[in-house]
C-alpha positions in Angstrom: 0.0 0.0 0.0 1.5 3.7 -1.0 2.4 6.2 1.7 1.5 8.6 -0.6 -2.1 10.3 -0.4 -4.4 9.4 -3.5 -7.2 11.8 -4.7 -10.3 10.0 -4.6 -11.6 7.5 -7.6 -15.1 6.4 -7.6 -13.5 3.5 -9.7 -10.9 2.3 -7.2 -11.9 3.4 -3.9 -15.8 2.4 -4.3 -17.0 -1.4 -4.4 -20.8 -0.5 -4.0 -23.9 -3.4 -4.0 -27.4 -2.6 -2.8 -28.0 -3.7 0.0 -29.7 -7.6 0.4 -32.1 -6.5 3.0 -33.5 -4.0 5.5 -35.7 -3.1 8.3 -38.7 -1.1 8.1 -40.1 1.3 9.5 -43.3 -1.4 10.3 -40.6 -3.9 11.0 -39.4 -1.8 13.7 -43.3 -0.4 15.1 -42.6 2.9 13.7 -44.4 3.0 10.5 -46.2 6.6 10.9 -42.5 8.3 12.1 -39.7 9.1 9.4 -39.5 10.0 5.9 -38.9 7.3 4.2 -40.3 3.0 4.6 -36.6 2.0 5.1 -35.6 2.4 8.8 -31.8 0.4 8.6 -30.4 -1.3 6.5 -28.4 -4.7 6.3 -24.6 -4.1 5.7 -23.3 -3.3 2.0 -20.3 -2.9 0.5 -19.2 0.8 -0.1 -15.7 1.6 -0.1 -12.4 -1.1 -1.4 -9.9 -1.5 1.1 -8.1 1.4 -1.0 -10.6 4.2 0.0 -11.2 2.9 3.6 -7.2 3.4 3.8 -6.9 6.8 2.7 -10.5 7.5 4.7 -7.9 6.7 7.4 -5.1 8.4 6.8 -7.0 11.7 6.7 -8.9 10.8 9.9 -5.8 9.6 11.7 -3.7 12.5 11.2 -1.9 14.1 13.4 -3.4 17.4 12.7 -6.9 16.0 12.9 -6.1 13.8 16.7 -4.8 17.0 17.5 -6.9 19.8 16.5 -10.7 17.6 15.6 -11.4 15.5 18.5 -13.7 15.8 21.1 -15.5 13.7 24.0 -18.5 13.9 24.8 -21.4 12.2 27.0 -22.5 10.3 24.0 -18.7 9.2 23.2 -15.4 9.2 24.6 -13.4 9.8 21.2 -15.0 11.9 18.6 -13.0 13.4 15.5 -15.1 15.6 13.4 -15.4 19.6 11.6 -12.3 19.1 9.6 -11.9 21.4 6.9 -12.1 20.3 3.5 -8.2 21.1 3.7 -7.3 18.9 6.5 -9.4 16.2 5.4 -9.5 16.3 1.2 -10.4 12.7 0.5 -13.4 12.4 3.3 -14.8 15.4 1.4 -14.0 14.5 -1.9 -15.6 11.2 -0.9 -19.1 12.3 0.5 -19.9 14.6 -2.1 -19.3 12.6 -4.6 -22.2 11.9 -7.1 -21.5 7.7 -6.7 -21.6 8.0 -3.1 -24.7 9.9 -3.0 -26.5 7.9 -5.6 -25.7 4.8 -3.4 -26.6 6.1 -0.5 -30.0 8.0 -1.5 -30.5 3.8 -3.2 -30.0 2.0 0.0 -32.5 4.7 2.1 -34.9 4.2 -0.4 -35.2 8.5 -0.7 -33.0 10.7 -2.6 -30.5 12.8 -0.2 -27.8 14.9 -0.3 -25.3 15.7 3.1 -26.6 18.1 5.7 -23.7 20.4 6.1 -20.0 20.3 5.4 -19.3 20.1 9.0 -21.2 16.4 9.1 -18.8 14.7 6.8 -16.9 12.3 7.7 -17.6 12.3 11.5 -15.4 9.7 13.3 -16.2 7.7 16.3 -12.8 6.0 17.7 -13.3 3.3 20.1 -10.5 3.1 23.0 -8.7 0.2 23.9 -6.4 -0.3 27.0 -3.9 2.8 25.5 -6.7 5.0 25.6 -6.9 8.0 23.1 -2.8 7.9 23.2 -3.4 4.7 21.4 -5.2 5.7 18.5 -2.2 7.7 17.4 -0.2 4.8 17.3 -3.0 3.1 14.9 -1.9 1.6 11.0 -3.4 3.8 8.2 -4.0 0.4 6.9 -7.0 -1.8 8.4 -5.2 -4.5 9.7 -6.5 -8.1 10.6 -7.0 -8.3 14.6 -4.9 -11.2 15.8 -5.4 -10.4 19.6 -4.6 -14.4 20.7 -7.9 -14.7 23.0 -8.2 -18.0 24.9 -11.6 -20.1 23.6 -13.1 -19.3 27.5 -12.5 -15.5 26.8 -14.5 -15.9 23.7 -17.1 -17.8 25.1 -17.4 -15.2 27.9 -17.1 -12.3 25.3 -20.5 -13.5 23.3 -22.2 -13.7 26.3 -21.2 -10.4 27.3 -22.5 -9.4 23.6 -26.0 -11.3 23.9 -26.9 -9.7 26.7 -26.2 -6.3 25.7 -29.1 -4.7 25.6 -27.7 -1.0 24.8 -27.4 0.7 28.2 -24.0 -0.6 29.6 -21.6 2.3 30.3 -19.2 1.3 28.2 -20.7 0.9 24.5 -19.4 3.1 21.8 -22.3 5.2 22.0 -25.4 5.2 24.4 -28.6 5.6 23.3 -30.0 8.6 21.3 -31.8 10.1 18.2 -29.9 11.2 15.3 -29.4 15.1 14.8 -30.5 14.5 11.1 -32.6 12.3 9.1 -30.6 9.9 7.4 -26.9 8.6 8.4 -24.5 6.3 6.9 -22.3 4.3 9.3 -19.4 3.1 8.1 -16.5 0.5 9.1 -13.0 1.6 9.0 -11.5 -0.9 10.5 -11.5 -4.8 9.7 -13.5 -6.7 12.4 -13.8 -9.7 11.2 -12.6 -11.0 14.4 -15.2 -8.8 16.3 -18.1 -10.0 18.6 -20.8 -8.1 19.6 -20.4 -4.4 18.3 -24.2 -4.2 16.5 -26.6 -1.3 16.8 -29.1 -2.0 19.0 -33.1 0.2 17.9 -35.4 0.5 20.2 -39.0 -0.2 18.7 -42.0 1.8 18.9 -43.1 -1.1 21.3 -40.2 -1.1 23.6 -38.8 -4.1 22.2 -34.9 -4.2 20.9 -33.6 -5.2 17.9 -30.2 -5.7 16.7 -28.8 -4.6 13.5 -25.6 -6.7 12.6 -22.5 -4.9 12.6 -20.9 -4.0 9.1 -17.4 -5.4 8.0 -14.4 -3.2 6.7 -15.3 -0.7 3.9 -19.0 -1.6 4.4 -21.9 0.5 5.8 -25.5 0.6 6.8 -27.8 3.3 6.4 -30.1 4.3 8.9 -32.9 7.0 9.3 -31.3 7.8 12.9 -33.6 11.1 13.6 -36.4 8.4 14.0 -35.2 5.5 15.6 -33.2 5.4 18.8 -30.5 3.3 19.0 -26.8 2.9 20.4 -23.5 1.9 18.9 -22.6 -1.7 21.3 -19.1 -2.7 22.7 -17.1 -4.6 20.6 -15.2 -7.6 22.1 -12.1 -9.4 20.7 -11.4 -6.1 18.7 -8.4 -4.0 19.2 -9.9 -1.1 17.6 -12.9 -0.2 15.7 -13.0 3.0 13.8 -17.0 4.1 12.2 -17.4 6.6 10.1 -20.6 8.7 10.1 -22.2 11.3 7.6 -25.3 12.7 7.8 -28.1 13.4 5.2 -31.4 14.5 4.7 -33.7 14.9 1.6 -32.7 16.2 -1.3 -36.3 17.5 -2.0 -36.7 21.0 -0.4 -40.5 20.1 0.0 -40.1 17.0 2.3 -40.1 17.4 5.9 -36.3 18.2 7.0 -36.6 17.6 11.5 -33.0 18.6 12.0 -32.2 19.4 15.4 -28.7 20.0 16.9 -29.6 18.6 20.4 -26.8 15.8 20.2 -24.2 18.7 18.0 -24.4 21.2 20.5 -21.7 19.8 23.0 -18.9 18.6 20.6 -18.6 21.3 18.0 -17.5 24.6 17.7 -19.9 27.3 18.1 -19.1 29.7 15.2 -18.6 26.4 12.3 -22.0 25.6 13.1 -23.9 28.7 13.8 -22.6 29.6 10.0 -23.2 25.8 8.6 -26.8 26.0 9.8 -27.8 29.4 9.2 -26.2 28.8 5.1 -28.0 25.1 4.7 -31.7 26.4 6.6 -31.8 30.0 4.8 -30.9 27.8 1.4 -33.4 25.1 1.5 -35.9 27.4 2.6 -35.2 29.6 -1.0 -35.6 26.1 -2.5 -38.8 25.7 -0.7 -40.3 28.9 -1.8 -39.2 28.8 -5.6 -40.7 25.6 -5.7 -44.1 26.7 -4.2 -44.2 29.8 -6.6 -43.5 27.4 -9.3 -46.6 25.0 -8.6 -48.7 27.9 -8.5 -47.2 29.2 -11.9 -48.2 26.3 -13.4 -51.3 25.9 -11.7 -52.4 29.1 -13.2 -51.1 28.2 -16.6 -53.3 25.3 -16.6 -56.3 27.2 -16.5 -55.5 28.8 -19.5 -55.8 32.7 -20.9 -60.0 32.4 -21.1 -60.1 31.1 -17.7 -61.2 34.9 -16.8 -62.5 36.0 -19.9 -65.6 37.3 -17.8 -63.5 39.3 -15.5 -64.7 38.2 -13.0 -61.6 36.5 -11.5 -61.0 33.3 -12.8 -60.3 30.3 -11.0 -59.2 29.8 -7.5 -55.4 29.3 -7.7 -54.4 29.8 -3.9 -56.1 27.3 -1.6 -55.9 29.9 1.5 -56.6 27.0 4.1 -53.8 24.7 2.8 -51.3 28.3 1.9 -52.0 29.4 5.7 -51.3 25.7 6.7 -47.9 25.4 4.9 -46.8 28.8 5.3 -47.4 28.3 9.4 -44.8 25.1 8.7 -42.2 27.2 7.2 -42.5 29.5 10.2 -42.2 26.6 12.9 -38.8 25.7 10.5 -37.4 29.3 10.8 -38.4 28.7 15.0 -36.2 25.7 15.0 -33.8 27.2 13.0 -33.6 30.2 15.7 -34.3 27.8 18.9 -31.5 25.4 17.7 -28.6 28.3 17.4 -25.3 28.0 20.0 -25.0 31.2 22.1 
């Protein structure tokens, strides 16, 4: 493998197949949340070895460990807001139109990436070295050959069934999604793992586990709906997930961003900017595409529609207008109520 950077190649670093199956929203007692029928899906392969290496060598950086990582009560080891500058391939990666198309497949909804600040987030778990460790980590995803006696193992999957998502030391405890849509990622290779599946909480208080993805695979998930936790890997000397975040690509379909989770592990002036610049955008969308349905609602009707002067046709549904634009108010509320002081 070169120590050299590459710039990103849809047609070496990206191995994608739709994924073989899913849960759904019903499947999971959650059929009237969400925006989409898909709730998670099964793992699929994204990313070759190739791009998962050079997703690590931006994301292992020294200037990212040192400048981009944060804990937090969700997570102990966070690295995330690099600039497109410290972290060229993640953002070359993201944005690109395979990876979107692939992604939008596999949630069943076209989307696009919430912000440029979402990209590439990083969730490192620690092992005994702690977050000194990391840095000593090969750019390389490297079988696991931690020589674990057959009791340990035994002990380990037992430890892993009865995980039911609330001990202290999973990955990450239980919560709802900022966005709508993610897509987790592996970045390391696990095939040694046990355990280490997301665990959703139903509508009916039940749990369910969604299998754990392998190196350079993902799942996709419509996290804003569906509360779930990241579990403790066992017989795994690291595991490395990558997480962007996404939401519709039509202005017109509900967007229930929040920044309830965001608030305590980013900086306040990257994301007061980032939210503002995406809310005040898709907003502009929302409005040009209104005025265009009632353009050609009134085109429709055609020129002797109010021949009599009289005033033609109703085009503007007041009820339904005063409805929607009441909607786009309670969006500019959240937008307001969701700023960092």
């Amino acid at each position: 493998m070169s120590n050299v950077a590459s710039a990103f190649d849809p047609a070496v670093h990206l191995c994608y197949k739709k994924p073989e199956s899913v849960f759904t929203m019903k499947d999971l007692a959650l059929e009237d949340e969400g925006i989409s029928p898909i709730g998670v899906t099964a793992p699929f392969p994204l990313f070759t070895r190739e791009g998962v290496t050079e997703l690590r060598r931006n994301v292992l950086s020294p200037e990212v460990l040192d400048k981009y990582t944060v804990s937090s009560y969700i997570s102990a080891f966070q690295g995330r807001e690099f600039t497109k500058d410290v972290a060229p391939f993640v953002h070359a990666a993201w944005t690109s139109p395979e990876v979107i198309a692939a992604v939008s497949e596999a949630a069943g909804i076209d989307l696009v990436p919430v912000m440029e600040i979402e990209l590439g987030h990083t969730n490192y778990q620690l092992g005994e070295l702690g977050k000194d460790g990391v840095r000593l980590t090969s750019i390389t995803p490297e079988p696991q050959q931690l020589g674990v006696a057959v009791s340990d193992l035994t002990h380990y999957q037992e430890l892993a069934d009865a995980d039911n998502g609330e001990a202290e030391d999973n990955v990450v405890h239980f919560h709802y999604d900022s966005y709508p849509f993610v897509c987790v990622l592996m970045l390391s290779d696990v095939s040694t793992m046990i355990g280490g599946e997301t665990a959703l909480k139903c509508g009916d208080g039940s749990i369910k586990k969604a299998r754990g993805p392998g190196v350079g695979h993902c799942v996709v998930m419509q996290g804003r709906h569906i509360k779930h936790a990241a579990l403790r890997a066992y017989n795994a000397g690291e595991r490395i997930t990558m997480v962007t975040s996404f939401r519709a690509r039509d202005p017109l379909i509900h967007d229930g961003s929040v920044l309830s989770t965001i608030h305590p592990i980013t900086k306040k002036n990257r994301i007061n900017y980032q939210w503002t610049l995406y809310r005040m955008k898709l907003l502009s969308d929302r409005f040009n595409a209104m005025a265009s349905k009632l353009e050609e609602k009134k085109k429709l009707l055609g020129a002797e529609d109010d021949a009599d002067g009289k005033g033609g046709s109703e085009i503007v549904n007041v009820e339904e207008m005063s409805k929607w634009i009441d909607q786009q108010l309670e969006y500019l509320t959240t937008t307001k109520e969701q700023y960092m002081p």
